[in-house]
PDB file of N, CA, C and O in Angstrom:
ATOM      1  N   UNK A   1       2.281  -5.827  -1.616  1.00  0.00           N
ATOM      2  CA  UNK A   1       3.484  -5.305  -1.026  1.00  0.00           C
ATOM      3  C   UNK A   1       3.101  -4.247  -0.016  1.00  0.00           C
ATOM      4  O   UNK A   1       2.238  -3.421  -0.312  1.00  0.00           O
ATOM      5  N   UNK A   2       3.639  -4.233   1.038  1.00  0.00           N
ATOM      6  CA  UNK A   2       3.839  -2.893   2.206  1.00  0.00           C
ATOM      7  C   UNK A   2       5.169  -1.739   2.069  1.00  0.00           C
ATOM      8  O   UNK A   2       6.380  -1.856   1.883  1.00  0.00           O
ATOM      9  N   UNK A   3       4.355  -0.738   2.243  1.00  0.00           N
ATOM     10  CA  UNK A   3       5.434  -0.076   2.430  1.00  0.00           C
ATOM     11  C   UNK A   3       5.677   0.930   3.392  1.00  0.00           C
ATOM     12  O   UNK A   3       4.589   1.460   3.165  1.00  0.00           O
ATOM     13  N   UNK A   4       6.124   1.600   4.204  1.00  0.00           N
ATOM     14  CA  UNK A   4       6.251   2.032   5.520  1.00  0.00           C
ATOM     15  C   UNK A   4       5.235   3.610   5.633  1.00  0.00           C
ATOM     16  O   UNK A   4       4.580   4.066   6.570  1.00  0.00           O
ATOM     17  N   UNK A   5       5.583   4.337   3.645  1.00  0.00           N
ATOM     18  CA  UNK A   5       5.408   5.557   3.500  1.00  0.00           C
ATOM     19  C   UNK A   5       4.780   5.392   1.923  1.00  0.00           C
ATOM     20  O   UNK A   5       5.233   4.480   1.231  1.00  0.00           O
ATOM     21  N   UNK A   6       3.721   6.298   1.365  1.00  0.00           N
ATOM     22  CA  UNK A   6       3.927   5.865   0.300  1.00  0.00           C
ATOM     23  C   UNK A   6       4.556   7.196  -0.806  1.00  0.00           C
ATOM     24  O   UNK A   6       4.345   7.508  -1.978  1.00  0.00           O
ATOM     25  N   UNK A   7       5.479   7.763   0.389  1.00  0.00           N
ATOM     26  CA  UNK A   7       7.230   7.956  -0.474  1.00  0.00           C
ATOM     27  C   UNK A   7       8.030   7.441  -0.430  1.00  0.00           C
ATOM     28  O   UNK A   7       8.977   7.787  -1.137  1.00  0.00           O
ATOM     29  N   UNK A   8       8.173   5.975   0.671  1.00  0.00           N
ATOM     30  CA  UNK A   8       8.622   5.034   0.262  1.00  0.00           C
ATOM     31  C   UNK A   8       8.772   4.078  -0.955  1.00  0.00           C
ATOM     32  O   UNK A   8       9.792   3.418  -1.153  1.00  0.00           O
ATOM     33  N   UNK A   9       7.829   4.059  -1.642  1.00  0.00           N
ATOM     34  CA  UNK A   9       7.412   3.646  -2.830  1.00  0.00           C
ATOM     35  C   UNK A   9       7.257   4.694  -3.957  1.00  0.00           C
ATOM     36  O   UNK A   9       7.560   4.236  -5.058  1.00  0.00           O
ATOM     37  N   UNK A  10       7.007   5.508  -3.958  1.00  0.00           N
ATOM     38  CA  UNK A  10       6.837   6.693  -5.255  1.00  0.00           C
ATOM     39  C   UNK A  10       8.348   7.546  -5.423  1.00  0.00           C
ATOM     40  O   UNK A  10       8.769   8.106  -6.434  1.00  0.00           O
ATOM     41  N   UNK A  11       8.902   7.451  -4.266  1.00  0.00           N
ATOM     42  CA  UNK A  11      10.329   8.043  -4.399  1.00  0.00           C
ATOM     43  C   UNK A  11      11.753   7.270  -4.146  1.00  0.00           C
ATOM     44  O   UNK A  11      12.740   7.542  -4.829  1.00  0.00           O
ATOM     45  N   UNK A  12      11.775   6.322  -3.150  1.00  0.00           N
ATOM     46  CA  UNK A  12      12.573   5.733  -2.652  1.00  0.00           C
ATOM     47  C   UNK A  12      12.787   4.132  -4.004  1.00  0.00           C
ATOM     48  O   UNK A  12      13.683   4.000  -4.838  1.00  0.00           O
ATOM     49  N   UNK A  13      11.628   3.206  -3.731  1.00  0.00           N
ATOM     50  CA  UNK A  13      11.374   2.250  -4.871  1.00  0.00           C
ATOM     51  C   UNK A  13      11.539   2.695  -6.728  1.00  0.00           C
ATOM     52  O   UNK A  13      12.286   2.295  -7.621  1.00  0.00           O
ATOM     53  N   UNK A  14      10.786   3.372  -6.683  1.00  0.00           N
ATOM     54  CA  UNK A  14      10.082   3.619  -7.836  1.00  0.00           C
ATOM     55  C   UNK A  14      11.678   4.476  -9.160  1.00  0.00           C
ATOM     56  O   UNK A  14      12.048   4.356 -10.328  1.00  0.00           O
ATOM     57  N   UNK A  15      11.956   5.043  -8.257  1.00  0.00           N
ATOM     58  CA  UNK A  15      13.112   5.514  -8.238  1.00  0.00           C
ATOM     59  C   UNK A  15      14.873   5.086  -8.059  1.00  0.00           C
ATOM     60  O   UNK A  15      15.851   5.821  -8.200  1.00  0.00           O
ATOM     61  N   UNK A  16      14.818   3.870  -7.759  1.00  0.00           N
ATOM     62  CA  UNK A  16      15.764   3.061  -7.615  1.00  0.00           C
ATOM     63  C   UNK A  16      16.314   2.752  -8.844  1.00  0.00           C
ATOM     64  O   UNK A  16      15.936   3.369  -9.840  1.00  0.00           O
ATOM     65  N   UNK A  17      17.334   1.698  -8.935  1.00  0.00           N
ATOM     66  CA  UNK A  17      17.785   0.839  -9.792  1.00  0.00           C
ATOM     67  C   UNK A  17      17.564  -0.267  -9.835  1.00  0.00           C
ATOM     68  O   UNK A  17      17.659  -0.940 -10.862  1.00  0.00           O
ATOM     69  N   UNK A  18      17.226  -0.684  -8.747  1.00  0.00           N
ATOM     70  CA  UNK A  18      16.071  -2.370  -8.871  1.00  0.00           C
ATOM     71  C   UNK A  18      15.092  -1.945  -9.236  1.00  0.00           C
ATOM     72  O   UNK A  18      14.965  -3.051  -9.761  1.00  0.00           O
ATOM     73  N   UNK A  19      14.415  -1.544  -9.444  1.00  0.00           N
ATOM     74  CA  UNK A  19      13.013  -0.916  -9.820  1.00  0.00           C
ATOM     75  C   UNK A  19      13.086  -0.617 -11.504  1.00  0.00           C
ATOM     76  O   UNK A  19      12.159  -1.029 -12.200  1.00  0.00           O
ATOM     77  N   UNK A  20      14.240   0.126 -12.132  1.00  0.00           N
ATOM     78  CA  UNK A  20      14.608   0.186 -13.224  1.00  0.00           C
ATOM     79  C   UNK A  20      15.068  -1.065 -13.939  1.00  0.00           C
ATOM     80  O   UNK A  20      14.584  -1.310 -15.044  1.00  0.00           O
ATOM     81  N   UNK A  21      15.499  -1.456 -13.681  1.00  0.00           N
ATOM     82  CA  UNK A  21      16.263  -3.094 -13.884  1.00  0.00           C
ATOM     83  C   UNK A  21      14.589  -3.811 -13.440  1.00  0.00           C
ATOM     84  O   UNK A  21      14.148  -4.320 -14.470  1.00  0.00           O
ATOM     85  N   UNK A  22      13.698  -3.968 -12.401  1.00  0.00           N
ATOM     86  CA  UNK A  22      12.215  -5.033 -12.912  1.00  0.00           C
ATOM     87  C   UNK A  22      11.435  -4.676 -13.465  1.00  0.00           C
ATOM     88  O   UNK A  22      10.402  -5.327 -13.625  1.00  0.00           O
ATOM     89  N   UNK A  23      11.736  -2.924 -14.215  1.00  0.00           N
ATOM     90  CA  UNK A  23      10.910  -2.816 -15.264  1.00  0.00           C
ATOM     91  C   UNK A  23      11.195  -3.092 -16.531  1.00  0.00           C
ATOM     92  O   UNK A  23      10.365  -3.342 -17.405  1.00  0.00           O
ATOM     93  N   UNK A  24      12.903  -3.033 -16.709  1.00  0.00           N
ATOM     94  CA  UNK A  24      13.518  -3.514 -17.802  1.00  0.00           C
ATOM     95  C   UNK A  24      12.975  -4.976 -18.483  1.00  0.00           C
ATOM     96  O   UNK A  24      12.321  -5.283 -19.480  1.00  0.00           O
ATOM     97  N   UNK A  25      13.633  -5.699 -17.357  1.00  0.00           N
ATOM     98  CA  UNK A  25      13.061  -7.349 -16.963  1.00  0.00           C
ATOM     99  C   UNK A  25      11.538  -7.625 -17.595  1.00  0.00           C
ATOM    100  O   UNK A  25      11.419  -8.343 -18.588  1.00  0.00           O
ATOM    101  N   UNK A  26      10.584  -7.115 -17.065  1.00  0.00           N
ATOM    102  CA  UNK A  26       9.270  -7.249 -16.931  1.00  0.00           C
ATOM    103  C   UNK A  26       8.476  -6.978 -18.215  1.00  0.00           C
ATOM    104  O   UNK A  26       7.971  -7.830 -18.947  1.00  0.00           O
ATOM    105  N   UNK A  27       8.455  -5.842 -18.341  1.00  0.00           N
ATOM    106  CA  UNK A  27       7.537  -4.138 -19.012  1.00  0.00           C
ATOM    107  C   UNK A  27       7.019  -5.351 -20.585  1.00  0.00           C
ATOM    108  O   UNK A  27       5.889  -5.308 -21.073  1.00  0.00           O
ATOM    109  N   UNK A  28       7.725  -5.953 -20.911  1.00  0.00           N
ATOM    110  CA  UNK A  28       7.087  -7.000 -22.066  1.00  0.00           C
ATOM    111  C   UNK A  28       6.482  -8.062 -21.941  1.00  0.00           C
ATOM    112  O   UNK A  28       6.192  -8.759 -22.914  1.00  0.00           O
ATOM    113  N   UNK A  29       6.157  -8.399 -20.605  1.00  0.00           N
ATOM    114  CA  UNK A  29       4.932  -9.156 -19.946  1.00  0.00           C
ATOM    115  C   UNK A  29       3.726  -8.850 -19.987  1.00  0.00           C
ATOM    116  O   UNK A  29       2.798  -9.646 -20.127  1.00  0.00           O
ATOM    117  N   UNK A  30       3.625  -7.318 -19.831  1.00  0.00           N
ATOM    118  CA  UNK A  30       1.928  -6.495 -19.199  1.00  0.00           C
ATOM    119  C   UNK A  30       1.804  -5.831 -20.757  1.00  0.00           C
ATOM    120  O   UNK A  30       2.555  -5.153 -21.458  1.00  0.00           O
ATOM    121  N   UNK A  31       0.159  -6.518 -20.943  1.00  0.00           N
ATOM    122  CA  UNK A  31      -0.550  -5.593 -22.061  1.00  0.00           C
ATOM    123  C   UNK A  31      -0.617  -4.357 -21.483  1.00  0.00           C
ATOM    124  O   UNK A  31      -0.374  -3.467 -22.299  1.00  0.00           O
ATOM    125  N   UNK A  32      -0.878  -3.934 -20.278  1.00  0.00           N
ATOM    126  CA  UNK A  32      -0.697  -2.232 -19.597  1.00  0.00           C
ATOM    127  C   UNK A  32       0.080  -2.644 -18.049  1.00  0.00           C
ATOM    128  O   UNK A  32       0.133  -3.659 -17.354  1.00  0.00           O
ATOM    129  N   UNK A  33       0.714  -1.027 -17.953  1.00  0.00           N
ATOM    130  CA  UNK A  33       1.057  -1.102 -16.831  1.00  0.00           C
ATOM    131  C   UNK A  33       0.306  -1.477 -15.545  1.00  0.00           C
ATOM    132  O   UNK A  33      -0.706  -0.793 -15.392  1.00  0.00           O
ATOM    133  N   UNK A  34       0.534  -2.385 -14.579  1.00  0.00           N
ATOM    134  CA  UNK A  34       0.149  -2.449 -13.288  1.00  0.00           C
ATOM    135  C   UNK A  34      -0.329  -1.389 -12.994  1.00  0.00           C
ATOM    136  O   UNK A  34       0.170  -0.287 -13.223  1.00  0.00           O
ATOM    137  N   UNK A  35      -1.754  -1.710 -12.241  1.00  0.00           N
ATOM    138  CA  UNK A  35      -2.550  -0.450 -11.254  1.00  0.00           C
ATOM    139  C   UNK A  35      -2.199  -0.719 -10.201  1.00  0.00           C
ATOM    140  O   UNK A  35      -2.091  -1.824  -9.669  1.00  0.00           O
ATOM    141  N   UNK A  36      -1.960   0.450  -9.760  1.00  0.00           N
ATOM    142  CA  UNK A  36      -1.008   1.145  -8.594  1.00  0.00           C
ATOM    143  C   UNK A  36      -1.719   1.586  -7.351  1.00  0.00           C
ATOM    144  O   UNK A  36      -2.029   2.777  -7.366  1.00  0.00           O
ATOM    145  N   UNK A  37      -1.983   1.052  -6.498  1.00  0.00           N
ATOM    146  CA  UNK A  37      -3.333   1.809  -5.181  1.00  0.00           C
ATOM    147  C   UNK A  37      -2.405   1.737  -4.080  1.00  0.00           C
ATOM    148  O   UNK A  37      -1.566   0.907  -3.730  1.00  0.00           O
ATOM    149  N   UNK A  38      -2.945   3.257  -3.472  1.00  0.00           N
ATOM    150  CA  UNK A  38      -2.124   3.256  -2.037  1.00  0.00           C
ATOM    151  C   UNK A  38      -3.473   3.314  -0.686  1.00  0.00           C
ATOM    152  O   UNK A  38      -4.306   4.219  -0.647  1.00  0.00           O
ATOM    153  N   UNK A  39      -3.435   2.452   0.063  1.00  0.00           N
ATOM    154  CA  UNK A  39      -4.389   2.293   0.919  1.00  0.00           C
ATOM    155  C   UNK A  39      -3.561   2.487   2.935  1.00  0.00           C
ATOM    156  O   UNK A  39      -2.581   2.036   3.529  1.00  0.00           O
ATOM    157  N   UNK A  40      -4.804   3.474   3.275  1.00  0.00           N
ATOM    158  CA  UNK A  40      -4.143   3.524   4.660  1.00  0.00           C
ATOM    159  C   UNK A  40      -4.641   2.983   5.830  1.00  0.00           C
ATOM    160  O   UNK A  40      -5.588   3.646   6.252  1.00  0.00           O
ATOM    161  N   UNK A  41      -4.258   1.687   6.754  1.00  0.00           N
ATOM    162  CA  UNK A  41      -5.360   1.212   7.713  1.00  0.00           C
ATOM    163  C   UNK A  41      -5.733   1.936   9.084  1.00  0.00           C
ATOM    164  O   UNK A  41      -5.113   2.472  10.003  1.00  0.00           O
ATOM    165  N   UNK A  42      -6.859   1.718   8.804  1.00  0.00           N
ATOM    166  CA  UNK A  42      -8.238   2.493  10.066  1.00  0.00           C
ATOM    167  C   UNK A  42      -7.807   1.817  10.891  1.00  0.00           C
ATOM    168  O   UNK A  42      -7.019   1.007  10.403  1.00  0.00           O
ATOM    169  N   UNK A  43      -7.953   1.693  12.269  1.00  0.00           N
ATOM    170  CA  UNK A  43      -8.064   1.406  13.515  1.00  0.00           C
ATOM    171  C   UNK A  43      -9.505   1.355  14.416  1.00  0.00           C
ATOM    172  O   UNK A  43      -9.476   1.065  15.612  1.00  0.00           O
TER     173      UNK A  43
END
């Protein structure tokens, strides 16, 4: 996934109600939570 900011994702996503609701959904799928990496591209 992309995201523009990554407070786009730690505040905006993460923080939502879709986000609450695909962890609801999900969270009994994963023996652990998803690892989480934020990467920024070089030029």
């Amino acid at each position: 996934m992309q995201w523009e900011t990554v407070e786009a994702h730690t505040e905006g996503f993460r923080k939502s109600p879709e986000f609450a609701q695909w962890r609801q959904l999900l969270h009994e799928f994963y023996e652990s939570p998803p690892m989480i990496e934020h990467f920024v591209a070089i030029d």
